[in-house]
N, CA and C of each residue as an Amber inpcrd file, in Angstrom:
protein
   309
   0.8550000  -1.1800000   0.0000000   0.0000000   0.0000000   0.0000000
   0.8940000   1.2350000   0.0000000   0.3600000   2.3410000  -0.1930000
   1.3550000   3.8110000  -1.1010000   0.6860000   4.4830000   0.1350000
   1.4450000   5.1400000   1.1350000   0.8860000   6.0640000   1.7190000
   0.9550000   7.4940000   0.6320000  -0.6460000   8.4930000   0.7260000
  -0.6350000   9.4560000   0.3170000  -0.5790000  10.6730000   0.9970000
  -1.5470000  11.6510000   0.4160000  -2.1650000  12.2120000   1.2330000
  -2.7210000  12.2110000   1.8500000  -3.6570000  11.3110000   1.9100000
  -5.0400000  10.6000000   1.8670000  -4.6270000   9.6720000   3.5100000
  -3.4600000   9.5070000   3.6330000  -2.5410000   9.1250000   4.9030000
  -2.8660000   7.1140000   4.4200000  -2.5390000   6.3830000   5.4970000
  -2.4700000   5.3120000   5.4860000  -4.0640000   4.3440000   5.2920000
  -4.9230000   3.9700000   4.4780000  -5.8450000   3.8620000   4.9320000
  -6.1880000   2.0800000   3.7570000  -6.7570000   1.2520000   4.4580000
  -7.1940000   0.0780000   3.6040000  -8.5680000   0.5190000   2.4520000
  -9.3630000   1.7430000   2.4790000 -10.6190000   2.1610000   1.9480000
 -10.0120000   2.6990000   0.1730000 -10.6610000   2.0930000  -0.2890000
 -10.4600000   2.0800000  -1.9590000 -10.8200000   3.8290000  -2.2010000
  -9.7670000   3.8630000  -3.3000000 -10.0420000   5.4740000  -3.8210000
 -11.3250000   5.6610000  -4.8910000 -11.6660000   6.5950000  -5.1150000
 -12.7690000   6.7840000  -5.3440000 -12.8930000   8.3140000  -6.4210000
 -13.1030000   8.0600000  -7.5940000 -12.7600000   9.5710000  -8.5790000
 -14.2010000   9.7780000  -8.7080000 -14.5880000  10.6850000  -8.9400000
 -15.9440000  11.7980000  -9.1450000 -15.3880000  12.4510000 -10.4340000
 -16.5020000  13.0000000 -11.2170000 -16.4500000  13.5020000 -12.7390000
 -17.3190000  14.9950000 -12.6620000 -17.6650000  15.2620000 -11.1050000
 -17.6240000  16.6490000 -11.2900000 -16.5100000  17.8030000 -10.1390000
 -16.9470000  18.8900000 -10.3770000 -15.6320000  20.1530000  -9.5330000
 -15.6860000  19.8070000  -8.1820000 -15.5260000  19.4700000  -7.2770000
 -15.7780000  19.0430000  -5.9280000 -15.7770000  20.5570000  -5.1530000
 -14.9600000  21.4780000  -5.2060000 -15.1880000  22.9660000  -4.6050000
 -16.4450000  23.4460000  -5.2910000 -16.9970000  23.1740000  -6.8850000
 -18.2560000  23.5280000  -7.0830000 -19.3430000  22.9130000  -5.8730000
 -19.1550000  21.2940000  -5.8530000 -20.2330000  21.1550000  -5.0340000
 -19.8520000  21.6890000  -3.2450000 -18.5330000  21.4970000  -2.8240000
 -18.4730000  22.0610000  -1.8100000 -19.3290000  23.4770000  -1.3840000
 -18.9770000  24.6560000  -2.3970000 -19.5970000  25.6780000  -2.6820000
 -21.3240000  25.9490000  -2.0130000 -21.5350000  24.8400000  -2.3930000
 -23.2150000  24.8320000  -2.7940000 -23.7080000  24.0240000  -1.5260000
 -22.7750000  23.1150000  -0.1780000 -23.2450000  22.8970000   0.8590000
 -23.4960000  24.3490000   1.3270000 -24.7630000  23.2430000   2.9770000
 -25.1140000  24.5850000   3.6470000 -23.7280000  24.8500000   4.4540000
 -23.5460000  26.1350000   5.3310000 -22.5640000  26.3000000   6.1780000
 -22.3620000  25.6230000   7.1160000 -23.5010000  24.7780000   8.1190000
 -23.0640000  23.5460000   9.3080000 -22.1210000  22.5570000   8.4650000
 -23.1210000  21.9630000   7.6060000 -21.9090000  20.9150000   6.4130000
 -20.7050000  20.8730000   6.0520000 -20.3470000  22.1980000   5.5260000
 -19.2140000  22.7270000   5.2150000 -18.6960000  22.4000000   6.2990000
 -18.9180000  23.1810000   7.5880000 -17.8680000  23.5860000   8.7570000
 -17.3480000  21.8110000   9.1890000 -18.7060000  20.8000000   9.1670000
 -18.6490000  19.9740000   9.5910000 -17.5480000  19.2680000   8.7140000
 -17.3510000  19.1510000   7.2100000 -16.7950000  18.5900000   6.4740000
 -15.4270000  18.9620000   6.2910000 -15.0120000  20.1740000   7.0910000
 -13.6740000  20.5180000   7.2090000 -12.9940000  20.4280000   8.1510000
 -13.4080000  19.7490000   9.1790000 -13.3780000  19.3620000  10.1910000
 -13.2850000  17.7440000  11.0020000 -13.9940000  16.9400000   9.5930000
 -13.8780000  15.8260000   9.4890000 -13.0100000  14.7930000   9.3880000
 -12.4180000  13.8830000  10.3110000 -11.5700000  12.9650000  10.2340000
 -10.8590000  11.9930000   9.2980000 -11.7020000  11.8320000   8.0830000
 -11.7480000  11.1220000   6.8340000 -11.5800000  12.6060000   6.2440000
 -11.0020000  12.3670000   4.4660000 -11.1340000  12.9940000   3.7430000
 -12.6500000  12.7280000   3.3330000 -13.2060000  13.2750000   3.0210000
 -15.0990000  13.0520000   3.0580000 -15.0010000  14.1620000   1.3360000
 -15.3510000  13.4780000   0.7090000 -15.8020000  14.0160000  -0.9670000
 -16.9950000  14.8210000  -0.6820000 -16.9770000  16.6610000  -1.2570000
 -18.3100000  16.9590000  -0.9490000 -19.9960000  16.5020000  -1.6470000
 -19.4230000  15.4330000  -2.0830000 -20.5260000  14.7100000  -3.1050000
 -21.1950000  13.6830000  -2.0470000 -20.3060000  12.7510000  -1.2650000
 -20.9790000  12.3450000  -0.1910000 -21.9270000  12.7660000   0.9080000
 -21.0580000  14.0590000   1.3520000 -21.6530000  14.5870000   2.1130000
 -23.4550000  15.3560000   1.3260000 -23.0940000  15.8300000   0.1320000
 -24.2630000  16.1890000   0.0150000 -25.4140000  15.1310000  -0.6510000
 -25.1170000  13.3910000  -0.9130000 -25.6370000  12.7250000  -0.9600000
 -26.6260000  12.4330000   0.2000000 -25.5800000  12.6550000   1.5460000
 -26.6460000  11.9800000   2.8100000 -27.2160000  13.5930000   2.7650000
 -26.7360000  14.7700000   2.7290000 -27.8750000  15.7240000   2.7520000
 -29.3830000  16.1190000   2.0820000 -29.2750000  15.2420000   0.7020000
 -30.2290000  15.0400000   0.3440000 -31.4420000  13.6120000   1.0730000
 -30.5700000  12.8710000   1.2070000 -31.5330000  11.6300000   1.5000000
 -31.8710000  12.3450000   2.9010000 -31.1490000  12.4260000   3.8270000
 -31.9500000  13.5240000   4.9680000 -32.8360000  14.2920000   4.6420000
 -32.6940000  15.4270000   4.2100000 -34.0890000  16.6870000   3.2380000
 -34.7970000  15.2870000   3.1170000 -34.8210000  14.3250000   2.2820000
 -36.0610000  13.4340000   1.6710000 -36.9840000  12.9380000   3.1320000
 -36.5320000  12.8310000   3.9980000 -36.5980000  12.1760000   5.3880000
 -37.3740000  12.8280000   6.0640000 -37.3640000  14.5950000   5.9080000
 -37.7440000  15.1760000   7.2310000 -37.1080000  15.7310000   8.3430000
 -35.6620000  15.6720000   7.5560000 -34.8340000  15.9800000   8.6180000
 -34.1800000  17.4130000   8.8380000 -33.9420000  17.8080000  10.0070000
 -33.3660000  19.1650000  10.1210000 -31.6420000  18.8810000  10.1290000
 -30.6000000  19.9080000   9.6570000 -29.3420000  20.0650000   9.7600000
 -28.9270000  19.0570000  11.3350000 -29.3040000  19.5810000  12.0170000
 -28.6700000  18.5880000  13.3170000 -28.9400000  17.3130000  13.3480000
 -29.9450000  16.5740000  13.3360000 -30.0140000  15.4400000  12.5980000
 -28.9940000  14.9980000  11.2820000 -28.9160000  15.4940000  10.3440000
 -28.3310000  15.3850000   9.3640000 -26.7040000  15.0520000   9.5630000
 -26.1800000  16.7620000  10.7760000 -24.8990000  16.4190000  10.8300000
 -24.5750000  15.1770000  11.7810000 -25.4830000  14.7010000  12.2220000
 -25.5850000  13.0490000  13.1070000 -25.5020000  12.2240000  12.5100000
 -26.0420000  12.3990000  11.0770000 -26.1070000  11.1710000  10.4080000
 -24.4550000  11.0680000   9.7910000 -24.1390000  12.1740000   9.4920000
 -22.6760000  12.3270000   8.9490000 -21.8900000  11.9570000   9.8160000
 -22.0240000  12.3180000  10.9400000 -20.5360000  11.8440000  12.0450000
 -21.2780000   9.8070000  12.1130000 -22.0810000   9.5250000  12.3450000
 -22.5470000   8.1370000  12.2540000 -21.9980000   7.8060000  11.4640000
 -22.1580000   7.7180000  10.1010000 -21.4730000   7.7760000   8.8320000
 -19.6860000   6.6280000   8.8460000 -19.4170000   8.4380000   9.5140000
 -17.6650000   8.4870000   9.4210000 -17.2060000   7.5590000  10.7630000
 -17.8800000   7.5850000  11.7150000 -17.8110000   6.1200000  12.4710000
 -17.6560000   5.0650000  12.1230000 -18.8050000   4.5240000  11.0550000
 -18.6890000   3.4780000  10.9840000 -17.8590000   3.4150000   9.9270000
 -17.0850000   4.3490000   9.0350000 -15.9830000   4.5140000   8.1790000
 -15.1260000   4.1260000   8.8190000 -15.0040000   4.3570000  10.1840000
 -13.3020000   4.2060000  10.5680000 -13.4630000   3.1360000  11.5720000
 -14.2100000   2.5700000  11.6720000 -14.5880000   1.1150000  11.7900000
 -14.0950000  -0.0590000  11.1670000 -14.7000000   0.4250000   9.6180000
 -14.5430000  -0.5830000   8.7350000 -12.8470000  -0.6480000   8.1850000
 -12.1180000   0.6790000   8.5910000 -10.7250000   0.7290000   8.0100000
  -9.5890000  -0.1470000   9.1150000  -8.7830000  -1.2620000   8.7000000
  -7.7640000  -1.5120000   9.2470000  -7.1360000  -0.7850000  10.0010000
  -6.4280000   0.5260000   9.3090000  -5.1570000   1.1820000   9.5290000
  -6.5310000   2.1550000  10.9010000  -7.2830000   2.2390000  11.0140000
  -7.4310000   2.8910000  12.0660000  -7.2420000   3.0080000  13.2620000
  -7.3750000   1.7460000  13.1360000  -6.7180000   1.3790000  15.1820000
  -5.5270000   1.4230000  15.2520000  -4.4220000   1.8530000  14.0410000
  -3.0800000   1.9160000  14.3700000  -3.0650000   3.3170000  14.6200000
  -4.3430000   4.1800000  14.4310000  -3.9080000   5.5930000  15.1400000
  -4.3860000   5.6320000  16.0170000  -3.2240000   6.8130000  16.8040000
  -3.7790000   6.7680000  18.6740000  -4.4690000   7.5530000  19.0080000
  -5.7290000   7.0290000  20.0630000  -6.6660000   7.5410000  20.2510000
  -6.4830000   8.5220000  21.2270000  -7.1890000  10.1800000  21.6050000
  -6.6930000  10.7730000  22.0480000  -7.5010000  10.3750000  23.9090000
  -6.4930000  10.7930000  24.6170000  -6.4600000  10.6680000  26.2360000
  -7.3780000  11.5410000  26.4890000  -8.3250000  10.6350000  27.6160000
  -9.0400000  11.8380000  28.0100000  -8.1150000  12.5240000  29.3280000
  -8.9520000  13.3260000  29.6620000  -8.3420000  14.7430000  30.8020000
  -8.3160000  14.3140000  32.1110000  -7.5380000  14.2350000  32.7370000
  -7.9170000  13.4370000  34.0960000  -8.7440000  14.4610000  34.4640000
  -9.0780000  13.5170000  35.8580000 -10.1110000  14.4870000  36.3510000
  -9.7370000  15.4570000  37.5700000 -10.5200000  16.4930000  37.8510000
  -9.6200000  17.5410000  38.5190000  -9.4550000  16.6070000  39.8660000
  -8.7540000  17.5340000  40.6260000  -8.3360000  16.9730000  41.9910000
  -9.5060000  17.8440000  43.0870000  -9.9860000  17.4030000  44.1140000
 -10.7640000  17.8780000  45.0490000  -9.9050000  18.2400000  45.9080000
  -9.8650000  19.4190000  46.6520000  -9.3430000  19.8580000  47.5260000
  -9.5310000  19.0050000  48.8640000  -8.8560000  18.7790000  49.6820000
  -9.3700000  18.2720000  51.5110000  -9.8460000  19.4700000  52.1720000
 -11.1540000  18.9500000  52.8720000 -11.8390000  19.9150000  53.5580000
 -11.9140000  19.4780000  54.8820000 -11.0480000  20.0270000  56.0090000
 -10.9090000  19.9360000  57.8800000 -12.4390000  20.4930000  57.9380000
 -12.8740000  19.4570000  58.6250000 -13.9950000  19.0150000  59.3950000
 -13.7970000  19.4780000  60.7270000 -14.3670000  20.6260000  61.1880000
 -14.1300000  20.9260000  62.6440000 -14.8040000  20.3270000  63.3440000
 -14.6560000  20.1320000  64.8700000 -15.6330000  19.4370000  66.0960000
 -16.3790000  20.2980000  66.7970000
């Protein structure tokens, strides 16, 4: 396997036959923000695939961007090379002060 840009990943490449910044363009702004932000390289053709089948649904943007992070879950699920990246630590938790108990 060729690492790219695209970084290390077992998920087959995938070419589109139209401008991808055209369709980027033409998401709403949650989408966008969401899609630049996104862990996968995410094609804006996908993303505005599940935005349509959502609209068909009944669905509002927050819903929608649920369905997208669901999505990219189970994307990096299905990829090998994912569990070879490290997952980030959570924060310990703060420390409680000791409080003297008078008599």
């Amino acid at each position: 396997m060729r690492a790219t840009n695209r970084g290390a990943t077992s998920l087959k490449l995938r070419r589109r036959n139209e401008d991808p910044m055209q369709t980027y363009d033409a998401l709403p702004a949650p989408i966008r923000r969401w899609l630049s932000q996104a862990a996968l390289p995410w094609s804006p053709a996908s993303c505005r695939k599940i935005l349509r089948r959502g609209r068909a649904r009944g669905e509002g943007l927050d819903q929608i961007l649920a369905r997208l992070e669901r999505a990219q879950q189970a994307t990096l699920a299905r990829d090998r090379h994912a569990s070879c990246r490290p997952e980030p630590e959570p924060a310990p938790a703060p420390r409680r002060a000791a409080v003297a108990l008078s008599p």
